[in-house]
N, C-alpha and C positions, 0 to 999 in steps of 0.2 A: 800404474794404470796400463793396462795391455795394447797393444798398438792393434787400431784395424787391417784387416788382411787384405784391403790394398789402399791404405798409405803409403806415400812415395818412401823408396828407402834411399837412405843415405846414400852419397856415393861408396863410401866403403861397404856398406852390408851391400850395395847391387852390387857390385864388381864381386863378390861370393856369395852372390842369391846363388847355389845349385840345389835345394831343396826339392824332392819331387813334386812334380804336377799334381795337383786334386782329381782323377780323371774319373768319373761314371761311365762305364759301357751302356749303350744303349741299347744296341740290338747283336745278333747273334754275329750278323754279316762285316759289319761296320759301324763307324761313330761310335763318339763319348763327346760328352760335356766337361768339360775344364771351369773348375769355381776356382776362385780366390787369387787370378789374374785380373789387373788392368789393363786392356792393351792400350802399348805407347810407341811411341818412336824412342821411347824411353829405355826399354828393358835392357836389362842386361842381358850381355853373351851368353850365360846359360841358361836361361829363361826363354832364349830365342831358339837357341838350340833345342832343349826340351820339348817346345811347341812343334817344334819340325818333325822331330825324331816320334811323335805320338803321331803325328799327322799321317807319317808316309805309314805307321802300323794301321791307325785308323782308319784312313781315308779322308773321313770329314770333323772337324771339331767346334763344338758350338760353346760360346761364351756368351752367360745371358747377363742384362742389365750395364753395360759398355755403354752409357748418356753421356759421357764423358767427352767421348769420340764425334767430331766435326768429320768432316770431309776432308780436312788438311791434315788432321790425327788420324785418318783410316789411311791415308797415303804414307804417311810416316811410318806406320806399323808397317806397312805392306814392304817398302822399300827396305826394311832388313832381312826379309824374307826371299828379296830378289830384287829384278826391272821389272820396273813398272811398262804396262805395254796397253795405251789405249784399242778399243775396239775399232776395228778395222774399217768397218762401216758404217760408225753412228758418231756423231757429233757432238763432240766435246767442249768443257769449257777450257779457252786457252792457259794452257801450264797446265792442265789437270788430266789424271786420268782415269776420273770417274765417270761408271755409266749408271748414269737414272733410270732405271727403270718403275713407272708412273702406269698404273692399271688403268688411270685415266686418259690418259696419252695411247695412241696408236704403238704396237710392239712391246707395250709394259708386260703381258701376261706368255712368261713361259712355261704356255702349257702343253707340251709336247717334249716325251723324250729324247734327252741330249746331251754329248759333253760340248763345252766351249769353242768354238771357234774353231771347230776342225775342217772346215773348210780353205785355212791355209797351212802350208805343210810345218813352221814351225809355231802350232798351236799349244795355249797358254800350259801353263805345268799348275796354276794354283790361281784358286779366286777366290776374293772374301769380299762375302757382302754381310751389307750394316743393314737393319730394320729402323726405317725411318718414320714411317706410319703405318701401321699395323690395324688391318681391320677388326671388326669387336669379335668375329667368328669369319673359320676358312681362311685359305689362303697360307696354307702349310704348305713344304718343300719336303718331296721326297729325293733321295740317293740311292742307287743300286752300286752295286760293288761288281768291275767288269774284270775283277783277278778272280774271282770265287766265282764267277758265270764262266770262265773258261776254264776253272782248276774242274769244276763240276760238270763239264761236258764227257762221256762217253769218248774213251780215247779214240774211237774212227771221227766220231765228227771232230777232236782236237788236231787230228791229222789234216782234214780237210781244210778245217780254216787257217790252219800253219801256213798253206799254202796258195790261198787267196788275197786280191785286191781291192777296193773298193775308189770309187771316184767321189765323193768329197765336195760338193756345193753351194753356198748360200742361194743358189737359185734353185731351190725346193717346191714342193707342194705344200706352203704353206696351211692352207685350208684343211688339207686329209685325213689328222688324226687331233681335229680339236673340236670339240662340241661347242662352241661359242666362238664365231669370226665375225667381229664389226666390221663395218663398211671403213670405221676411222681407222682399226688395225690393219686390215686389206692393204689400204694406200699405202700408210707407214713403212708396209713390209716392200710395197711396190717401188714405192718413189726414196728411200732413205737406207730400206739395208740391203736393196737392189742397184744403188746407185755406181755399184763397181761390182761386177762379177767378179768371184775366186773358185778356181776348181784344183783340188788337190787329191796324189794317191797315195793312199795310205795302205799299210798291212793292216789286213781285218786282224791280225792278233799282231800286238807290239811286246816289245818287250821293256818293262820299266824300267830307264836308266839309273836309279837308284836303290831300288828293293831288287831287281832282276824279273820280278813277276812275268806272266806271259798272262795281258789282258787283252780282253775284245775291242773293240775301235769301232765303234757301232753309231748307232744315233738319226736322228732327223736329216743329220747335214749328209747323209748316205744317197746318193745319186741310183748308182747300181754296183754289182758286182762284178769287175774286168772279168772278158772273156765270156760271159755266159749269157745266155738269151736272157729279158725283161724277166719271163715268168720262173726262170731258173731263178736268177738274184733272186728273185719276191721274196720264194717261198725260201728260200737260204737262208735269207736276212729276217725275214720272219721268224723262222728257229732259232736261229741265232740271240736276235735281239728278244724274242719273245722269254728265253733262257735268262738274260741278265734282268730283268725288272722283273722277274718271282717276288713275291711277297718276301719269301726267304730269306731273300738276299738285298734287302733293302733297309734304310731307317726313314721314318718322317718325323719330321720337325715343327711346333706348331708354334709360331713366332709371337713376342714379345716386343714391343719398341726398345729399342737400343743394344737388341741380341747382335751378336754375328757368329755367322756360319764359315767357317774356312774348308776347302775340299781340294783333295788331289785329283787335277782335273784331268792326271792321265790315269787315272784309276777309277774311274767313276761316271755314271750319267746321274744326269735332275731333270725334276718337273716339279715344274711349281702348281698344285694343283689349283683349278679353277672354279670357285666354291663358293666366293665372296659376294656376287651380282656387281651392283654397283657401287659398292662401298670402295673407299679411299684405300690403295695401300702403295708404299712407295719406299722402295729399295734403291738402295747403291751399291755399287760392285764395283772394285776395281781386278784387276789380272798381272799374272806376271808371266813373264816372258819365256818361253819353253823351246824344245827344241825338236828337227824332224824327229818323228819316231819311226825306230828300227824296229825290220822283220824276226824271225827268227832265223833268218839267214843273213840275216845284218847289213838288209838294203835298206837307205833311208825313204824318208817320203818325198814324192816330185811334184812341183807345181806343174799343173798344165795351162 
């Protein structure tokens, strides 16, 4: 009788699980789907390695039907991956470092493009989130790839931005670029991921300490761009960013309960689009632990 393709394997067959990945491409930019893994705190070394080594080509990789996976089993996964490094400014349950994000709850819908946490300067390198409640329709996640928005920039403007900074905030304009702000989200944003300023600067183009890539450093948490008047930044950052979210150069995701989604969070922005009304859906995310990113002149990022 043939064994299912994720039954546990013995300790001897995992200690030489190296068999390749199952991987689907998805889009032209980034992302594949990975079948015929369980994720554990279980796997073996090359299995864990594999998942890496596709990730940093991919960018993001999605593993569907994972019901397996608790909140203590997506932390175990995660911890072979890296440290684990709760979110800065949302409130956790003690020992864990998982963040709920709850559509129903104030701050649940990220709808606004971004990568993670760059408004401190050693922001996360890798997130995986689990699908906990999935609405019946909407509420997919897109990813842009910020190596192929600045391989694909015109080399005057790759000159330009080699040589710019950006200041780095959770104190944002929330409101500006979402079509839907509750009065519950407002507060959430006001009183809980407000509850500690961070400003940090970063090079608008970093360099991957892994792949070597030179990616953009873009997103929501983007204050403005050092040195230059408001309406300079705007319209820079506008090009700039309006460059990495092309259609092109993106994948979306349309979630399943018990999927998850892994991404390189120095290689990428998301938005979770906001599509669903009032229906239930509610994610978990945990993050691991990253480091300043370097210019192409190989200064790091400084907190202010």
């Amino acid at each position: 009788m043939s064994t299912p393709v994720d039954a546990p394997l013995s300790p001897e067959a995992a200690a030489a699980d190296d068999t390749p990945l199952q991987l689907r491409r998805l889009a032209g930019a980034l992302g594949a789907e990975v079948s015929g893994v369980q994720l554990s705190g279980a796997l073996p070394q090359p299995r864990i390695d594999a998942i890496y080594q596709a990730l940093l080509r991919h960018k993001v990789l999605f593993f569907r039907g994972q019901h397996h996976l608790d909140d203590e089993g997506q932390e175990a996964f995660a911890r072979r991956l890296g440290t684990l490094v709760p979110h800065p400014t949302q409130p956790v349950a003690r020992g864990s470092a998982i963040l709920e994000l709850d559509a129903s709850r104030g701050g649940g819908r990220a709808d606004s493009w971004h990568t993670d946490v760059t408004f401190v300067p050693a922001y996360p390198k890798l997130s995986i989130l689990r699908g906990v409640t999935i609405p019946e329709y909407g509420g997919d996640t897109v990813w842009a790839n910020t190596a192929t928005a600045y391989a694909n920039l015109p080399e005057p403007l790759q000159r330009l931005a080699d040589g710019l900074w950006a200041l780095h905030s959770n104190e944002y304009d929330y409101a500006a670029n979402r079509n839907h702000v509750t009065e519950q989200a407002l507060k959430h944003y006001q009183e809980v991921f407000l509850s500690t300023v961070y400003r940090t600067e970063h090079p608008l183009v970093h360099v991957h300490p892994e792949t070597g890539e030179r990616n953009l450093l873009l997103g929501h948490f983007v204050q403005r761009i050092l040195g230059l008047s408001k309406s300079e930044s705007d319209r820079i950052f506008g090009l700039l960013q309006e460059r990495t979210i092309r259609l092109e150069n993106t994948v979306r995701w349309s979630w399943r309960q018990g999927d998850v989604a892994i991404w390189d969070n120095r290689a990428t922005q998301h938005y979770a689009v906001n599509d669903y009304g009032d229906q239930p859906r509610v994610v978990r995310r945990v993050t691991l632990d990253g480091e300043r990113a370097v210019s192409v002149d190989g200064r790091r990022s400084v907190e202010r």
